[in-house]
C-alpha positions in Angstrom: -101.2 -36.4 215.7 -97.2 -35.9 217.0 -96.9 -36.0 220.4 -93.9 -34.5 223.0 -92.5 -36.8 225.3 -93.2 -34.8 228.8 -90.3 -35.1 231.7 -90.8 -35.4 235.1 -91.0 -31.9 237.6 -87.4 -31.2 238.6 -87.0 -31.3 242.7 -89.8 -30.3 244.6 -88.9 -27.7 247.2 -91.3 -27.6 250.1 -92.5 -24.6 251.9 -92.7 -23.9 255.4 -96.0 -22.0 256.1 -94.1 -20.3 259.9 -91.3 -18.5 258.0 -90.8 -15.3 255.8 -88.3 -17.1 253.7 -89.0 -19.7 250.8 -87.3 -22.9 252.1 -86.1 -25.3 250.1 -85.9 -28.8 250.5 -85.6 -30.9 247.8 -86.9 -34.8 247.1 -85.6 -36.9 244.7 -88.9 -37.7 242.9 -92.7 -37.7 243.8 -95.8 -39.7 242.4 -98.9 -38.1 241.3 -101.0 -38.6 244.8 -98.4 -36.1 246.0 -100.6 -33.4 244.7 -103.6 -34.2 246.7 -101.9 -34.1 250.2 -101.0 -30.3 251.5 -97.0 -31.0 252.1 -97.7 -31.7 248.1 -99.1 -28.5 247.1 -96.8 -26.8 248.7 -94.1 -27.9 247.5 -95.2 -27.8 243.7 -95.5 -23.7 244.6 -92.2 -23.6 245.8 -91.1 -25.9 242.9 -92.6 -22.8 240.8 -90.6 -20.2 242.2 -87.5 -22.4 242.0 -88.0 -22.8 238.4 -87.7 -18.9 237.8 -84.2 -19.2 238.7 -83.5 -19.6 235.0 -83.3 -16.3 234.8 -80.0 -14.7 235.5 -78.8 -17.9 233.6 -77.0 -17.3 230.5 -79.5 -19.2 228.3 -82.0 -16.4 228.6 -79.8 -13.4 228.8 -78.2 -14.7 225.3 -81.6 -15.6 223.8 -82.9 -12.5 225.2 -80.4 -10.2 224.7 -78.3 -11.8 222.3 -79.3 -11.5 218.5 -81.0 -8.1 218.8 -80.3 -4.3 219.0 -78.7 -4.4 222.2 -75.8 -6.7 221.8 -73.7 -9.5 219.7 -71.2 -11.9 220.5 -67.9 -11.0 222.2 -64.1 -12.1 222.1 -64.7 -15.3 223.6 -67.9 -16.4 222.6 -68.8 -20.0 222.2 -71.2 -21.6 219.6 -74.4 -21.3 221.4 -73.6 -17.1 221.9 -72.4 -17.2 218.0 -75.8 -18.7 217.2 -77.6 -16.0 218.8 -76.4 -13.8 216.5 -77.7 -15.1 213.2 -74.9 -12.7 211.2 -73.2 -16.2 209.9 -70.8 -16.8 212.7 -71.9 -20.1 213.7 -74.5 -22.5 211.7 -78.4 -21.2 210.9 -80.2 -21.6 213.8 -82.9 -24.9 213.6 -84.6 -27.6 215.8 -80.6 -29.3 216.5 -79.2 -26.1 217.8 -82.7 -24.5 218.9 -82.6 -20.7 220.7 -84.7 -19.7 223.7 -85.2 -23.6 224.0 -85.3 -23.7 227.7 -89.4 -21.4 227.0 -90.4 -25.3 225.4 -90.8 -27.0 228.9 -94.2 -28.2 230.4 -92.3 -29.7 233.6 -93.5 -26.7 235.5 -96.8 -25.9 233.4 -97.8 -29.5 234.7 -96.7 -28.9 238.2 -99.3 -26.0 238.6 -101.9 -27.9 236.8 -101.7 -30.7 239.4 -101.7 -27.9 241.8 -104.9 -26.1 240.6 -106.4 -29.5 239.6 -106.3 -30.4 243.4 -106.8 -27.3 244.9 -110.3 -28.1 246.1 -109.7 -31.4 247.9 -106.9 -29.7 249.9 -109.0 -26.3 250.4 -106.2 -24.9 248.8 -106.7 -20.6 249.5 -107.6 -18.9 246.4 -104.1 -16.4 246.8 -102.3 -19.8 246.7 -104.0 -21.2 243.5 -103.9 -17.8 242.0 -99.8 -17.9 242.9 -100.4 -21.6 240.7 -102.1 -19.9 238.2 -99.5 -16.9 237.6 -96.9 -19.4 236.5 -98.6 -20.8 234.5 -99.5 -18.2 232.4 -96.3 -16.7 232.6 -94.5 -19.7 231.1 -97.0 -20.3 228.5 -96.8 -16.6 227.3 -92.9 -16.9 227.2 -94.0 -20.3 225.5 -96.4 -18.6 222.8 -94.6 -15.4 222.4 -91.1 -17.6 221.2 -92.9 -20.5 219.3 -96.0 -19.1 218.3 -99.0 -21.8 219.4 -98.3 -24.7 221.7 -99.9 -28.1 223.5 -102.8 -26.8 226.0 -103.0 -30.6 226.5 -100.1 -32.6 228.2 -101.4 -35.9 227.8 -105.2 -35.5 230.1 -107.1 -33.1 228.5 -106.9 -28.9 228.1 -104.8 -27.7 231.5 -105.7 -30.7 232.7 -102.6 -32.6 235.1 -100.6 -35.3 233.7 -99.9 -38.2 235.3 -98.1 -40.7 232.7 -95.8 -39.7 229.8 -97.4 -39.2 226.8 -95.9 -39.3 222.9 -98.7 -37.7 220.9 -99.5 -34.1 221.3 -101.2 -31.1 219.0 -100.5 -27.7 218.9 -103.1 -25.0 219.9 -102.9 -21.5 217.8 -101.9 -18.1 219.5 -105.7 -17.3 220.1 -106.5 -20.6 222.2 -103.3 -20.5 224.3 -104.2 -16.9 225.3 -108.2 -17.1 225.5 -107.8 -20.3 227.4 -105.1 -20.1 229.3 -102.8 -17.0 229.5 -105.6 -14.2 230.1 -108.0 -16.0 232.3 -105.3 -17.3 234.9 -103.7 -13.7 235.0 -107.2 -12.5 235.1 -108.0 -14.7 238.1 -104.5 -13.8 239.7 -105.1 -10.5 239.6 -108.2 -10.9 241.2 -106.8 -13.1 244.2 -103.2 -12.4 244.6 -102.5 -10.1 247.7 -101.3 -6.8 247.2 -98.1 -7.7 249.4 -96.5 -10.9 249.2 -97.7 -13.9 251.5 -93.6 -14.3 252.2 -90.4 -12.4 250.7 -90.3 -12.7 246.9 -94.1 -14.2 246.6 -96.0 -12.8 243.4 -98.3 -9.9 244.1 -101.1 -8.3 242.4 -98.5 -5.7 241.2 -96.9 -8.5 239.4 -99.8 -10.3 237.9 -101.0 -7.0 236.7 -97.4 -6.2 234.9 -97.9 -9.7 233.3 -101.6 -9.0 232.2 -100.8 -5.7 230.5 -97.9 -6.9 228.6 -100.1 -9.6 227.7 -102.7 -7.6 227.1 -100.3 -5.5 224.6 -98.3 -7.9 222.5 -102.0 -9.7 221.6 -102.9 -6.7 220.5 -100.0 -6.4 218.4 -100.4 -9.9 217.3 -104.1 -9.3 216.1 -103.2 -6.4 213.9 -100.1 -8.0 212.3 -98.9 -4.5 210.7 -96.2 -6.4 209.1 -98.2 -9.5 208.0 -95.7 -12.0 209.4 -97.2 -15.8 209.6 -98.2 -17.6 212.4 -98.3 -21.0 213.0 -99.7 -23.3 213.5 -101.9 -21.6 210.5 -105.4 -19.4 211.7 -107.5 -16.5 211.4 -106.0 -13.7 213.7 -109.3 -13.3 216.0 -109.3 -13.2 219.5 -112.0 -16.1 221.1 -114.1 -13.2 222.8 -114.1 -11.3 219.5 -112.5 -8.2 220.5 -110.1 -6.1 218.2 -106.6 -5.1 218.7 -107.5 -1.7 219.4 -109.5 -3.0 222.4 -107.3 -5.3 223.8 -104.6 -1.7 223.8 -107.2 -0.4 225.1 -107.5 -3.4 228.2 -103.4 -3.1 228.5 -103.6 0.7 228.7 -106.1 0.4 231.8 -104.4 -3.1 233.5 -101.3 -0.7 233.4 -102.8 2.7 234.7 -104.2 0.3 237.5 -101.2 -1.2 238.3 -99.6 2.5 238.6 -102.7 3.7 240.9 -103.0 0.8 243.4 -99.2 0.0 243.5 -99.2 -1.0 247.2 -96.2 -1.6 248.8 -93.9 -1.2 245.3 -92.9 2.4 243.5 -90.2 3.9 241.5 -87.0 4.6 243.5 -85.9 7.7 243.9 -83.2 7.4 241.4 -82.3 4.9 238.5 -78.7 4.1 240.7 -80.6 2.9 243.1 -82.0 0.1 240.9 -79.0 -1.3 239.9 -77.0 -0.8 243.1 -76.1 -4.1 244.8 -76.9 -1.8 248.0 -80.7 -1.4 247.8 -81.4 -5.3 246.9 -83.5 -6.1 249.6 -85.3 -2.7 249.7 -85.8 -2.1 246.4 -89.4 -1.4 245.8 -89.1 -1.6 241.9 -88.0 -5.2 242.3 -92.0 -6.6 241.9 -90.7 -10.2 241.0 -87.3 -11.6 241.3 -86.1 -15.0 241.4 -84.0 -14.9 244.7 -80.7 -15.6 245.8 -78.9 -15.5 249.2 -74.7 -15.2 249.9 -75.3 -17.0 253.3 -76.8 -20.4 252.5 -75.9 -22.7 249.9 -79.2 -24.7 250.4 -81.6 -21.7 249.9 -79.0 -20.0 247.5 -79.9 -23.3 245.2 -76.3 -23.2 244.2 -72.8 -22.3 245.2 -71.7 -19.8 247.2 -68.2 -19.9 247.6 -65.3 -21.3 245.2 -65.5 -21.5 241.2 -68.2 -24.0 241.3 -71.5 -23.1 239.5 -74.9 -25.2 238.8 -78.0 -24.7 236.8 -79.4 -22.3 239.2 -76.5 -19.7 239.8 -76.8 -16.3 238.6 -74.3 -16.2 236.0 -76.0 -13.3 233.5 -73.3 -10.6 234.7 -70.0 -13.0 234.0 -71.3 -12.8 229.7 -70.9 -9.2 229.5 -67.8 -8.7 231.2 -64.7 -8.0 229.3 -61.3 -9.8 230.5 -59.6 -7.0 232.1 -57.0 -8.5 234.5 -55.4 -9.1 231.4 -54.2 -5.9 231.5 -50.6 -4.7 232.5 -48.7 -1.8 233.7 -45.5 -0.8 235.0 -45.2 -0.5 238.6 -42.8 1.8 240.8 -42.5 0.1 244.2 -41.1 2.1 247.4 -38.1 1.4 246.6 -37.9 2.5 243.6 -37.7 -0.6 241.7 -40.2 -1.4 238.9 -42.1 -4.5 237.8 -45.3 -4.9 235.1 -48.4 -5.6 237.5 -51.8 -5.9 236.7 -53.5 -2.9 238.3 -57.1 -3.6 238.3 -57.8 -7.3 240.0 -60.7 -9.3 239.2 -62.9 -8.8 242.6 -66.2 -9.7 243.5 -67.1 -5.5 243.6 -70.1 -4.6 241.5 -68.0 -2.4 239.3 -65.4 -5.5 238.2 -66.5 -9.2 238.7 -66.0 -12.3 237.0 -64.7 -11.7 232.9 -65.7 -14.1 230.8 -65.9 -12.2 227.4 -69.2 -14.0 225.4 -71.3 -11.1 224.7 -70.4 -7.1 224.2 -72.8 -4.3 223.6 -72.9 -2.6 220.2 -72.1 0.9 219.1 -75.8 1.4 218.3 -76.7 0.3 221.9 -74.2 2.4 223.6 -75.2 5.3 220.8 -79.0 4.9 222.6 -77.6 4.8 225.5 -75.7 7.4 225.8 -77.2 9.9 224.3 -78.2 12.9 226.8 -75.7 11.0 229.2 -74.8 14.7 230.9 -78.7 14.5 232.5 -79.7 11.0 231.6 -78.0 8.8 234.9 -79.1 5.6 233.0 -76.0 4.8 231.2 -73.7 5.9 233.9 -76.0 3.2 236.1 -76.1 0.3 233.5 -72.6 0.0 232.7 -69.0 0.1 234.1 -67.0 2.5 232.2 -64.2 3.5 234.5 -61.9 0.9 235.4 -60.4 2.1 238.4 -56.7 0.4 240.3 -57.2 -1.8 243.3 -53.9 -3.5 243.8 -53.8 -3.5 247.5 -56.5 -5.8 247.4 -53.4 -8.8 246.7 -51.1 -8.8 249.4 -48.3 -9.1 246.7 -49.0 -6.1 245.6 -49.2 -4.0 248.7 -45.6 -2.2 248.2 -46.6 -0.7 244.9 -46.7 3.0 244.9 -47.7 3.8 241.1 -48.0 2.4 238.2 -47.2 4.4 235.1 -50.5 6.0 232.7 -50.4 8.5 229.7 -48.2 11.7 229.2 -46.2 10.9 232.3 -49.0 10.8 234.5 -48.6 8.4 237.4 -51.7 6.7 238.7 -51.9 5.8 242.3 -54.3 3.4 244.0 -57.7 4.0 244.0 -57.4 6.4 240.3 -59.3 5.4 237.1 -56.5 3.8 235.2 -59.0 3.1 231.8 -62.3 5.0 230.6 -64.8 3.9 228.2 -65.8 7.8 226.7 -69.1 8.0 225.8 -68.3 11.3 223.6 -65.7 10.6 220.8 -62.7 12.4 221.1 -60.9 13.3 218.3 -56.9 13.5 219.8 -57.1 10.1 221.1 -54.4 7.3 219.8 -54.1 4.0 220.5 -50.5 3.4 220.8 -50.3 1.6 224.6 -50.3 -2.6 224.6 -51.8 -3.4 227.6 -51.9 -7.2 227.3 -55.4 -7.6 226.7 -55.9 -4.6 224.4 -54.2 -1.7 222.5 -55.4 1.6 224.9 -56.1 4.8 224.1 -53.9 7.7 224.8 -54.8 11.7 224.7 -53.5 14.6 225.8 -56.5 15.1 227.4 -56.9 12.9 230.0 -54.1 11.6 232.5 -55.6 8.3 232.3 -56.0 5.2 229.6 -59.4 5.8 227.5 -61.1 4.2 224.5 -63.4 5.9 222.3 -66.9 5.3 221.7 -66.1 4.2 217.9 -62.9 1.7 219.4 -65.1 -0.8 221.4 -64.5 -3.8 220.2 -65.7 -7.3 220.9 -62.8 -7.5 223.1 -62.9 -4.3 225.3 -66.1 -3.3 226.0 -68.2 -1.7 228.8 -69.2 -4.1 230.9 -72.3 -4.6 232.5 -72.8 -3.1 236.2 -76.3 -3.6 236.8 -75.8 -7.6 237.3 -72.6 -7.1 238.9 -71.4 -9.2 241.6 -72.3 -7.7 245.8 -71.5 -9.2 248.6 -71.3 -8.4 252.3 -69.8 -11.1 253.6 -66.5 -11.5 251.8 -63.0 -9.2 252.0 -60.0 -8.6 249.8 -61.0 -10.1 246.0 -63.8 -11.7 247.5 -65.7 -14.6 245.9 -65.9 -13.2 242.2 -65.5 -16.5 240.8 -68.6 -18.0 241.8 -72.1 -17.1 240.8 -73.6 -13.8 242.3 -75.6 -14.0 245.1 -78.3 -11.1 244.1 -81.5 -11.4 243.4 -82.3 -11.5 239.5 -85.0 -8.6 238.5 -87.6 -10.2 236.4 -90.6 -7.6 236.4 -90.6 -4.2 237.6 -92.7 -1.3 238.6 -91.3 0.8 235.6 -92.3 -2.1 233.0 -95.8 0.0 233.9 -95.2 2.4 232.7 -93.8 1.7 229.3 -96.2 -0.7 228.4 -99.3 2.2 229.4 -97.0 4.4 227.0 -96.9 1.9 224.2 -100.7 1.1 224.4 -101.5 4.4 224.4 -98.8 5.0 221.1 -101.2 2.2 219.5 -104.5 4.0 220.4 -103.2 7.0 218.9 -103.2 9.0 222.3 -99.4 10.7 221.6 -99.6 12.9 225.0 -100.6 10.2 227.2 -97.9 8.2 226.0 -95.3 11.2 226.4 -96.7 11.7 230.0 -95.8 8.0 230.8 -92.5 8.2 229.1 -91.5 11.2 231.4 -91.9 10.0 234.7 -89.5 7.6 234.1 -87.3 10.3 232.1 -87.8 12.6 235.0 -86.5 10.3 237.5 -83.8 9.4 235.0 -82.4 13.2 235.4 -81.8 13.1 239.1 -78.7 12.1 240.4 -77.0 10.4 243.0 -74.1 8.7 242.3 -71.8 8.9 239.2 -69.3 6.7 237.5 -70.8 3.1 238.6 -71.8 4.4 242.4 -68.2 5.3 243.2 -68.8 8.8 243.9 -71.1 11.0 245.3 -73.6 13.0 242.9 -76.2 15.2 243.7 -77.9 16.9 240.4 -81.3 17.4 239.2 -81.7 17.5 235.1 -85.1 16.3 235.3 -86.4 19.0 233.5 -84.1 19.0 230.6 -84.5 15.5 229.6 -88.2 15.7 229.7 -88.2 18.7 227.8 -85.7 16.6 225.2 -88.6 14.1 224.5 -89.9 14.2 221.4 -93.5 16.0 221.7 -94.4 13.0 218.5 -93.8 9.7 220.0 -92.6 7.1 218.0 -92.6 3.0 218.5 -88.7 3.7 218.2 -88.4 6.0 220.8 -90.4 4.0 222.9 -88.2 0.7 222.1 -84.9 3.3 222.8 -86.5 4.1 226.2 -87.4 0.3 227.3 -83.4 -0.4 226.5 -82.3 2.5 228.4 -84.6 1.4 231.2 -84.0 -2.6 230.9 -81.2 -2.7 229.0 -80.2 -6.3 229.2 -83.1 -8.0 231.1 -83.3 -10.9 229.1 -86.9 -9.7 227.5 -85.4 -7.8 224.3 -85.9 -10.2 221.9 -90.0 -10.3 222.7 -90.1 -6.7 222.6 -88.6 -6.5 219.2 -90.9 -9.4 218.0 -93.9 -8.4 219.2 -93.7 -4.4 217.8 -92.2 -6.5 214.9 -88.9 -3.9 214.0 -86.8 -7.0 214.9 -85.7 -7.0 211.2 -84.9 -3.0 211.4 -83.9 -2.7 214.4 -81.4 -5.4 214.8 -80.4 -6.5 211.0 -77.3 -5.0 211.0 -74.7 -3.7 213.8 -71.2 -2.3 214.4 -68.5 -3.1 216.4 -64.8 -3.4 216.1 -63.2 -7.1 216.0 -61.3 -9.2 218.6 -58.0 -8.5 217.9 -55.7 -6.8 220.5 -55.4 -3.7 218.3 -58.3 -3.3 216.6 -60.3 -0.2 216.4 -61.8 -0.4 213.0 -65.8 -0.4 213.0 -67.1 -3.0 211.1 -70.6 -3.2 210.1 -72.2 -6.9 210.3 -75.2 -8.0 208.5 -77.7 -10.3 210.2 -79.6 -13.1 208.2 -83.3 -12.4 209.7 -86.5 -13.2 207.8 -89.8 -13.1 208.7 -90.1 -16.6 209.7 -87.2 -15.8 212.5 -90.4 -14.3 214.1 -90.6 -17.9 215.5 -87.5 -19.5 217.6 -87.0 -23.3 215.9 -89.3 -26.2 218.3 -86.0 -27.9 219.8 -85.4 -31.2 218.0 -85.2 -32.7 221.4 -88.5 -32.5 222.1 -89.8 -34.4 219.3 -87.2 -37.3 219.2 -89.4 -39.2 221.4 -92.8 -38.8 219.4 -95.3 -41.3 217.9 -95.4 -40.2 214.6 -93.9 -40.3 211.0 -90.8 -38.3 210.0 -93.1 -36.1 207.7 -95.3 -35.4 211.1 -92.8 -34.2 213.1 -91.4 -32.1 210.5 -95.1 -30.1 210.2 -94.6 -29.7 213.9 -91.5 -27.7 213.6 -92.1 -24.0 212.5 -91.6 -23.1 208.8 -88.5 -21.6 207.4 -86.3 -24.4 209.5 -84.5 -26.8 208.6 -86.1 -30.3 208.7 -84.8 -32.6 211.4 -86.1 -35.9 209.9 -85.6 -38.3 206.7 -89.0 -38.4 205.6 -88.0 -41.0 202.8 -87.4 -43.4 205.9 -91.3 -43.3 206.5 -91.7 -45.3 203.2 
């Protein structure tokens, strides 16, 4: 037997039944009898919801994102983003420098058992213990999905609260955790969660029904094994009720379509902009769960609003991908006629620019995806900032500059795109101009700075405008140094729709999958906006991109449609793993290095094996256990290094 020591829960936030708003208020600890009095049930929900403000935390953005097809590390990157990568930068990844550790926590897996546990004596509402039950699920299938099986049993029994630390545990296998646990509490939400939300941001049976279907799907996948990769710990690959992988694509198929039919207060916006756009936050009816932020309350923001200061809980995600672009430099023509080198695009809090901080960068196969059919497909133009545009006025030492000097004698005023990320190569383009932070492109066909498609490099890149910074509440530069105030998407209505199209991919029903793929395709064609939501755009190309989709799907085309889609949503990483094309997808990438004035592609190799399937158990969590060295090392998944001297067990 090995055992994990388990923590305590984190704060517990309590909620206030009389308001549409989850309140927080946190305590400093709380003893088990907590749980069987109402103040503690609620606040072990709100606790719940608290807890999902990991995400729009670098942790899972670089886990998620990091190490696959949709990006590597950047200029600036640190060990933990170098990790990520597996292509040799930093050490092999293993229990002491674990990735996607922060899925391996049962903090807030035993907060909704003591919840559920002591529903009745409270007459706890079935919504509520389904809200209980959700959470659960959803951490144990981030759990299962990243580590393969994992402890049903904190210490008490199966799901059953713990009330003392505990430093013997055993793993369940894959089947248990999702015939146990995982499908019957998302079974049971769906069943009992309210169509609309019991208050702002409250789980719905939209969201419960996202969860069940992806679920649903990547069990499938698991069953069938195409590839053959291990599991662990060891077992046959049967489901407990007995049914094949073909019927449980079958069950995700129909959880989806249902979800799509009975949406009830959530849909599609109109246009893909609108998604992204810091503007339609709080009406966004694609948003189905989000873990919530405010600009106007530092207690219910859970972290800083104002300043440089950051915690645990701030939405960071957008800062990674962001390239250091104050560090460029320009000559200015003032009034008067005098000149002096400025820096013409500030760093604001404005969705389009935001904090730089230079640890991750797409890569040319990414922006490739993308990209292509970017003259109907809005989805690039609404993911990324490509234009760098001049917004000197906005420091008051720089009101008196007239111009600053760009390519072939052009002179760019306030308010012009001074540098351009082209997403078709151009052939003319040199990169002759130094601009402190970059060699630039220069062609005779554009009066402004550019850099082609083949040039980014892990040091100027197009930086991501979906998670950009958007505030109301602030002037001039704003407040772009401290964490953003938005909401942080973690399921959406569209995620429907590609998981109905991948089910029906596995059940061999190609124009059902096609038909899913092009309502989100067809809405991808209409326009509103153009070049980051800075101007106007009204076109329709809906009909040419759907009539570009291939009439055979592929699970390639799919996985190029969830990244034009998501691109970046911290779920990569599982999507790769669980149609297992992690290997082919994301073994090798290009990019250009980190020096000022390169703009040589250079293709980089990534170490993956089969066993990378599995993250690495963080070391941390077995430090504390009852058991010999040898023990502890058959806990940790194989193909890692061993954290333990097993000769000391002699």
């Amino acid at each position: 037997m090995n055992k994990i020591v388990l923590g305590a829960c984190g704060a517990l936030l309590l909620l206030s039944s009389c308001t549409s708003i989850l309140e927080e208020h946190p305590k400093n600890k709380y003893t088990p009898e907590f749980f069987t009095t109402p103040a503690g049930i609620e606040g072990g929900l709100t606790a719940l919801y608290s807890h999902y403000r990991m995400f729009g935390q670098h942790g899972p953005f670089n886990s998620g994102s990091g190490g696959t097809d949709e990006a590597t590390y950047a200029e600036s990157a640190d060990g933990g983003f170098k990790l990520c990568d597996y292509s040799g930068a930093a050490a092999a990844p293993s229990g002491s420098n674990s990735i996607g550790g922060e899925y391996w926590s049962f903090s807030y897996i035993n907060t909704a058992n003591g919840i559920i546990e002591n529903a009745e004596a409270v007459n706890l509402a079935p919504s509520l213990i389904a809200e209980a039950r959700f959470f659960r699920a959803f951490d144990y299938f981030n759990m299962v999905r990243s580590f393969g099986g994992c402890p049903l049993d904190l210490g008490s029994g199966e799901l059953a609260f713990n009330r003392s630390a505990v430093r013997t545990s055993t793993r369940n296998t894959v089947p248990e955790v999702y015939g146990k646990c995982i499908f019957p509490d998302l079974e049971y939400a769906v069943a009992n969660l309210p169509e609309k939300g019991r208050v702002s941001g409250a789980v719905t049976k939209t969201a419960a029904r996202i969860l069940l279907s992806k679920a649903y799907l990547t069990f499938g996948w698991w069953l069938e094994n195409p590839k053959g990769i291990a599991t662990y710990p060891e077992c046959d690959r049967k489901a407990l009720d007995g049914k094949s992988a073909q019927q449980y694509y079958q069950m995700a198929y129909d959880m989806a379509k249902e979800g799509i039919d009975n949406p009830g207060p959530f849909k599609l916006m109109d246009y893909f902009y609108q998604v992204n756009d810091g503007r339609y936050d709080r009406v966004n009816t694609e948003n189905v769960f989000y873990a919530d932020h405010t600009e106007n309350s530092q207690q219910y923001n859970g972290s800083p609003i104002t300043g440089s200061n950051t915690s645990g809980s701030s939405n960071m995600v957008s800062w990674a991908m962001t390239w250091n672009y104050p560090g460029m430099t320009a000559k200015a023509t003032l009034a008067d006629g005098s000149t002096k080198n400025i820096n013409p695009v500030l760093r604001t809090d404005a969705q389009v620019d935001g904090r730089p901080w230079t640890r991750m960068a797409p890569t040319h196969e990414a922006l490739k995806i993308m990209t292509e059919n970017h003259q109907w497909d809005s989805r690039a133009d609404g993911t990324f900032t490509w234009t760098l545009t001049t917004n000197w006025t906005k420091d008051n030492n720089f009101k008196d500059v007239a111009y600053v000097d760009g390519p072939n004698g052009a002179q760019i005023k306030m308010g012009e795109r001074f540098l351009v990320f082209l997403m078709d190569e151009d052939p003319d383009v040199e990169y002759t101009f130094a601009s402190g932070k970059g060699v630039m492109g220069v062609s005779p066909n554009y009066d402004y700075y550019v850099i082609n498609p083949a040039g980014v490099s892990r040091l100027n890149y197009p930086s991501l405008w979906k998670f950009g910074p958007y505030r109301t509440n602030t002037t001039g530069i704003g407040e772009p140094n401290c964490g953003s105030t938005r909401p942080f998407p973690i399921l959406r209505f569209s995620e429907l729709y590609l998981t109905a199209a991948e089910a029906a991919f596995k059940l061999g029903k190609n124009g059902d999958s096609r038909d899913m793929l092009n309502v989100l395709r067809a809405r991808a064609g209409k326009w509103s906006m153009k070049e980051e939501g800075r101007f106007e755009y009204e076109a329709d190309f809906s009909k040419e991109l759907t009539d570009a989709t291939p009439e055979t799907i592929t699970i390639d085309f799919i996985l190029d449609e969830a990244m034009r889609e998501n691109y970046g949503s911290c779920f990569r990483w599982f999507e790769l793993v669980r149609t297992q094309t992690l290997i082919e997808r994301a073994g090798k990438y290009t990019i250009c290095g980190a020096a000022q004035n390169d703009r040589t592609p250079q293709t980089f190799t990534r170490i993956y094996e089969n066993y990378h399937y599995l993250r690495p158990i963080p070391k941390s969590q077995m430090d504390g256990m009852l058991a010999t060295n040898a023990e502890k090392n058959a806990y940790q998944n194989p193909g890692y290094t061993k954290d333990f001297d097993e000769s000391a067990d002699q």
